[in-house]
PyMOL commands that place a pseudoatom at each C-alpha (Angstrom):
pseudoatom trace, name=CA, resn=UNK, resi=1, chain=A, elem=C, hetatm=0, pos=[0.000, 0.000, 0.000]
pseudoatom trace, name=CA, resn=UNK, resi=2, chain=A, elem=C, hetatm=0, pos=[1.394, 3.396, -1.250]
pseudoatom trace, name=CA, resn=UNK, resi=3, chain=A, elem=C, hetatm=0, pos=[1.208, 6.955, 0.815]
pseudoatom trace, name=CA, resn=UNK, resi=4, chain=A, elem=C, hetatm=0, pos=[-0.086, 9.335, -1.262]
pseudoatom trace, name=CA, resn=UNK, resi=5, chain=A, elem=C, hetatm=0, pos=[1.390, 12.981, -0.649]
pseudoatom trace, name=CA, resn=UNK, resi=6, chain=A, elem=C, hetatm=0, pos=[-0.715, 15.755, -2.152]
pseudoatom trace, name=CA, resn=UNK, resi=7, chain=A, elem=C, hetatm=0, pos=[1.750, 19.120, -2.509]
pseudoatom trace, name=CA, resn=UNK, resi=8, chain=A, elem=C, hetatm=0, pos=[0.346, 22.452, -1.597]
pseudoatom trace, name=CA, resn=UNK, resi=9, chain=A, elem=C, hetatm=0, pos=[0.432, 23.306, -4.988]
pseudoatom trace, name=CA, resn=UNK, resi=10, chain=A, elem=C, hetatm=0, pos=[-1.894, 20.485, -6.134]
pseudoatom trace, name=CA, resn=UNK, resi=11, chain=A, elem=C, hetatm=0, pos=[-3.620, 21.220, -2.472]
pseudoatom trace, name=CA, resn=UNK, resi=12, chain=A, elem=C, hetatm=0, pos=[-4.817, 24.559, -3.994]
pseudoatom trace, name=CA, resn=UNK, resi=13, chain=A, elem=C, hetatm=0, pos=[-6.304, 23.462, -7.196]
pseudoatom trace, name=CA, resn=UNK, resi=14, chain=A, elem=C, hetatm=0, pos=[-8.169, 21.338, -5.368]
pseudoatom trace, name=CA, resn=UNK, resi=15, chain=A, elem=C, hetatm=0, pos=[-9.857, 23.475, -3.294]
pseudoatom trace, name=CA, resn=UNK, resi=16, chain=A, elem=C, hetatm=0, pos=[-11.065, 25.549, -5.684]
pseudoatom trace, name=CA, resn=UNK, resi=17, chain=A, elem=C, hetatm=0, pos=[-12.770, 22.862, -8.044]
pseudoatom trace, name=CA, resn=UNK, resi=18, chain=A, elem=C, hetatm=0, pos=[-16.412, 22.342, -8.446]
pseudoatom trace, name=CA, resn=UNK, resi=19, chain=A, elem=C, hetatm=0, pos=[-17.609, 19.636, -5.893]
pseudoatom trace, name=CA, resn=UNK, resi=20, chain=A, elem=C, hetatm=0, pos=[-18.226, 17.136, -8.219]
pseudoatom trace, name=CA, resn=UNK, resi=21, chain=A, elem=C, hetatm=0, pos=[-14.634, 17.136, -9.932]
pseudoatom trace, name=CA, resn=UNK, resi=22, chain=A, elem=C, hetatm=0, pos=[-13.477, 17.675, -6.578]
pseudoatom trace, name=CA, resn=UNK, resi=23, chain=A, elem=C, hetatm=0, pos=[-15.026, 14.052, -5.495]
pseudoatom trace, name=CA, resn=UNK, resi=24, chain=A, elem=C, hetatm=0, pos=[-13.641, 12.635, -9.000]
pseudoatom trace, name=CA, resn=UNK, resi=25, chain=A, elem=C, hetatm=0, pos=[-10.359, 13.054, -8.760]
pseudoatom trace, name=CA, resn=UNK, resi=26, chain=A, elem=C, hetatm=0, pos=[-10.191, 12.668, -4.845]
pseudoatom trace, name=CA, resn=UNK, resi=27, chain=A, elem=C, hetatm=0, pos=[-11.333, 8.975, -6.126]
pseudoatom trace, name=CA, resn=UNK, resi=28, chain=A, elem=C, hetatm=0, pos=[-8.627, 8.386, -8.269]
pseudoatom trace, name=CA, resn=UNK, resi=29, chain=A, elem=C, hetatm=0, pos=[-6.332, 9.968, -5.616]
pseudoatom trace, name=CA, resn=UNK, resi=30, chain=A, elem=C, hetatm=0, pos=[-7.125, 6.789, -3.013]
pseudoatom trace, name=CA, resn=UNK, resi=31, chain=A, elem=C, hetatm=0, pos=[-7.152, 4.558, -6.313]
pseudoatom trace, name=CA, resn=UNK, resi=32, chain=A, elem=C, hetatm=0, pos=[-3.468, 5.288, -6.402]
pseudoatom trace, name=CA, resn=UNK, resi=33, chain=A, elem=C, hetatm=0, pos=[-2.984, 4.123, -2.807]
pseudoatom trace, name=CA, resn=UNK, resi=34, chain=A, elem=C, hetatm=0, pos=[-3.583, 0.662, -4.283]
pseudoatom trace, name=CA, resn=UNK, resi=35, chain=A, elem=C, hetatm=0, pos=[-2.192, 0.381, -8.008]
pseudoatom trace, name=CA, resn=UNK, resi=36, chain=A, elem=C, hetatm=0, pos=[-0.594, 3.670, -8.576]
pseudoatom trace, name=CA, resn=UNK, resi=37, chain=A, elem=C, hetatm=0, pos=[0.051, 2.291, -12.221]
pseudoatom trace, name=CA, resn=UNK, resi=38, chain=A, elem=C, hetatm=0, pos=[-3.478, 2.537, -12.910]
pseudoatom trace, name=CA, resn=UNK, resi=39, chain=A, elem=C, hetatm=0, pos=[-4.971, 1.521, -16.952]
pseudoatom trace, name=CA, resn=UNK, resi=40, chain=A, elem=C, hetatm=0, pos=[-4.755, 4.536, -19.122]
pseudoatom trace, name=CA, resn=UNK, resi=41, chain=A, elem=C, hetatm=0, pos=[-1.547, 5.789, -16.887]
pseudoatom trace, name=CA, resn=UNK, resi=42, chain=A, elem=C, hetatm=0, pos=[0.989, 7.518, -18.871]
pseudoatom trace, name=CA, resn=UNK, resi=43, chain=A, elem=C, hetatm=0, pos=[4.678, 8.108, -17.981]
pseudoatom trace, name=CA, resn=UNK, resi=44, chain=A, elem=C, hetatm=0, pos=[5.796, 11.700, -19.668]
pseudoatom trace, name=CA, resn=UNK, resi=45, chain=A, elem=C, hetatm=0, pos=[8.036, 12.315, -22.038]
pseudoatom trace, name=CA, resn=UNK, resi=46, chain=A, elem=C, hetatm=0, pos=[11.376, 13.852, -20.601]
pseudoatom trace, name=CA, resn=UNK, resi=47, chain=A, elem=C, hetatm=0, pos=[10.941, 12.903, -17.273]
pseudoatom trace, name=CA, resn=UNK, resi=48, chain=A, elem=C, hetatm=0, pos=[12.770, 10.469, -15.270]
pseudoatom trace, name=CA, resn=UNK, resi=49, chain=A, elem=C, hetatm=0, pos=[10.140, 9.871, -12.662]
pseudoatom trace, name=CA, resn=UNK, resi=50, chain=A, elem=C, hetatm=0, pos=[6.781, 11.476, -13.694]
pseudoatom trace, name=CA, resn=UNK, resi=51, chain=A, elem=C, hetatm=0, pos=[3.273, 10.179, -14.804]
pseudoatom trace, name=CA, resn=UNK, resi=52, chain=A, elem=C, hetatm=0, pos=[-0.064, 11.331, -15.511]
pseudoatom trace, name=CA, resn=UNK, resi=53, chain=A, elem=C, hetatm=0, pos=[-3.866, 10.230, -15.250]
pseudoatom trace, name=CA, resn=UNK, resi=54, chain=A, elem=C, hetatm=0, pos=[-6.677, 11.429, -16.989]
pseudoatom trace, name=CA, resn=UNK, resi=55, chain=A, elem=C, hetatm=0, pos=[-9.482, 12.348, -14.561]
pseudoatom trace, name=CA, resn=UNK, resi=56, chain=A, elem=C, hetatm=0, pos=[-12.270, 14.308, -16.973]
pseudoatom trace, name=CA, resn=UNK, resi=57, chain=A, elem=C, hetatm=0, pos=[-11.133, 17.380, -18.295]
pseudoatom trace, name=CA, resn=UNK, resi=58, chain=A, elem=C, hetatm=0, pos=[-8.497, 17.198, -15.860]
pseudoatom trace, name=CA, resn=UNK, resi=59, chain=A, elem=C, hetatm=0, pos=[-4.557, 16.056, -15.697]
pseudoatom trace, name=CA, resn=UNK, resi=60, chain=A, elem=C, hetatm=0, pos=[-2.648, 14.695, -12.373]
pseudoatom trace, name=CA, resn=UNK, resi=61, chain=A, elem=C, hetatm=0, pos=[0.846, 14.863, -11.999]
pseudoatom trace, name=CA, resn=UNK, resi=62, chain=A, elem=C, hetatm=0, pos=[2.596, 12.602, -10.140]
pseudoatom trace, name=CA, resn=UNK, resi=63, chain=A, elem=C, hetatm=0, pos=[5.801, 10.800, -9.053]
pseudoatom trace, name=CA, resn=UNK, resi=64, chain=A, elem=C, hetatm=0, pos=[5.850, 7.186, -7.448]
pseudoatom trace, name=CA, resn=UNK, resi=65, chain=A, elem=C, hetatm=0, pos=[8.445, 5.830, -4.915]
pseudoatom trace, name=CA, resn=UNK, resi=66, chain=A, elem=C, hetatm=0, pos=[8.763, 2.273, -5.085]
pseudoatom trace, name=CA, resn=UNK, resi=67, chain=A, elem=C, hetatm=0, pos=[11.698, 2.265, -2.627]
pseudoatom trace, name=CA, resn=UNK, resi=68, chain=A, elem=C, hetatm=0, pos=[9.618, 3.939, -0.323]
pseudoatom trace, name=CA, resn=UNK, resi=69, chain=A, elem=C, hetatm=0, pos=[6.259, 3.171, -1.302]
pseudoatom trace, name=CA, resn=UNK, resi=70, chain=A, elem=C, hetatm=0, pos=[5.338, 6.816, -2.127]
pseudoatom trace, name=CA, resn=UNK, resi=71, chain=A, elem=C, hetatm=0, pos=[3.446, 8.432, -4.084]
pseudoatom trace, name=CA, resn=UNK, resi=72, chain=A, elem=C, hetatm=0, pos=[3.811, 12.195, -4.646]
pseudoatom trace, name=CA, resn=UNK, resi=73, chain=A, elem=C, hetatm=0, pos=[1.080, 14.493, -6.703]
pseudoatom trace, name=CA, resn=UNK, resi=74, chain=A, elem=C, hetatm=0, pos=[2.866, 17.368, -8.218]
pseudoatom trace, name=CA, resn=UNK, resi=75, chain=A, elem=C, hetatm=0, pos=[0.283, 18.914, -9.933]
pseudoatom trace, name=CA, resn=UNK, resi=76, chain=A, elem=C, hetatm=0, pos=[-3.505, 18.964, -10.810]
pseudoatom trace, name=CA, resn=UNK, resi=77, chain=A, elem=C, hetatm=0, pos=[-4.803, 21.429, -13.454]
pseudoatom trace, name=CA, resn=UNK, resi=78, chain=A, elem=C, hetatm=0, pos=[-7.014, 21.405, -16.278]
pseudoatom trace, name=CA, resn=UNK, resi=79, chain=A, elem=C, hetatm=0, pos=[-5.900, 19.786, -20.107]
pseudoatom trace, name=CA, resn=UNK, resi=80, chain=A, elem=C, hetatm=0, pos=[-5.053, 23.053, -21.451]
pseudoatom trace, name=CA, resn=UNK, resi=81, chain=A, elem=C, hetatm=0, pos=[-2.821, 24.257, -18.540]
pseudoatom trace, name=CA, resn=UNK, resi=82, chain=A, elem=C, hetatm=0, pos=[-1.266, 21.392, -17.154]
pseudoatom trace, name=CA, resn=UNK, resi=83, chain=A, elem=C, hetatm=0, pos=[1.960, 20.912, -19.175]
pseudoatom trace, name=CA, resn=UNK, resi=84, chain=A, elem=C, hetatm=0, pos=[2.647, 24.860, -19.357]
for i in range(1, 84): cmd.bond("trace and resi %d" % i, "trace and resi %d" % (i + 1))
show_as sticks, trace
zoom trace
């Protein structure tokens, strides 16, 4: 079982969504606890350590920590602003 660690950057967007993409991605947040290489997981592109899920219109950011059995979410933020 994996610790998930939301940053207070990621801890901001959240607050500030609607309740019911709020809920959503909160979901997929404890999903990660168990498999954090969910289906439809991608690993980006000129990054060591760093993958993304699609929840919605929306993109998390995250880093996993096998050694430690971590994961860390860098970043939550809409399609069109998430890789800027």
């Amino acid at each position: 079982m994996y610790d998930v660690i939301v940053s207070r950057r990621a801890e901001k967007v959240l607050d500030k969504l609607p309740n019911d993409y709020y809920e959503l991605i909160k979901k997929h947040l404890l999903d990660l606890e168990e498999n954090p290489r969910p289906f439809g997981y991608r690993k980006l592109r000129g990054s060591k350590n760093h993958y993304r899920i699609t929840v919605s219109v929306y993109r998390v950011i995250y880093s996993i920590n096998d050694s430690i059995l971590t994961v860390e979410v860098i970043k939550i933020d809409h399609r069109r602003n998430v890789y800027r």
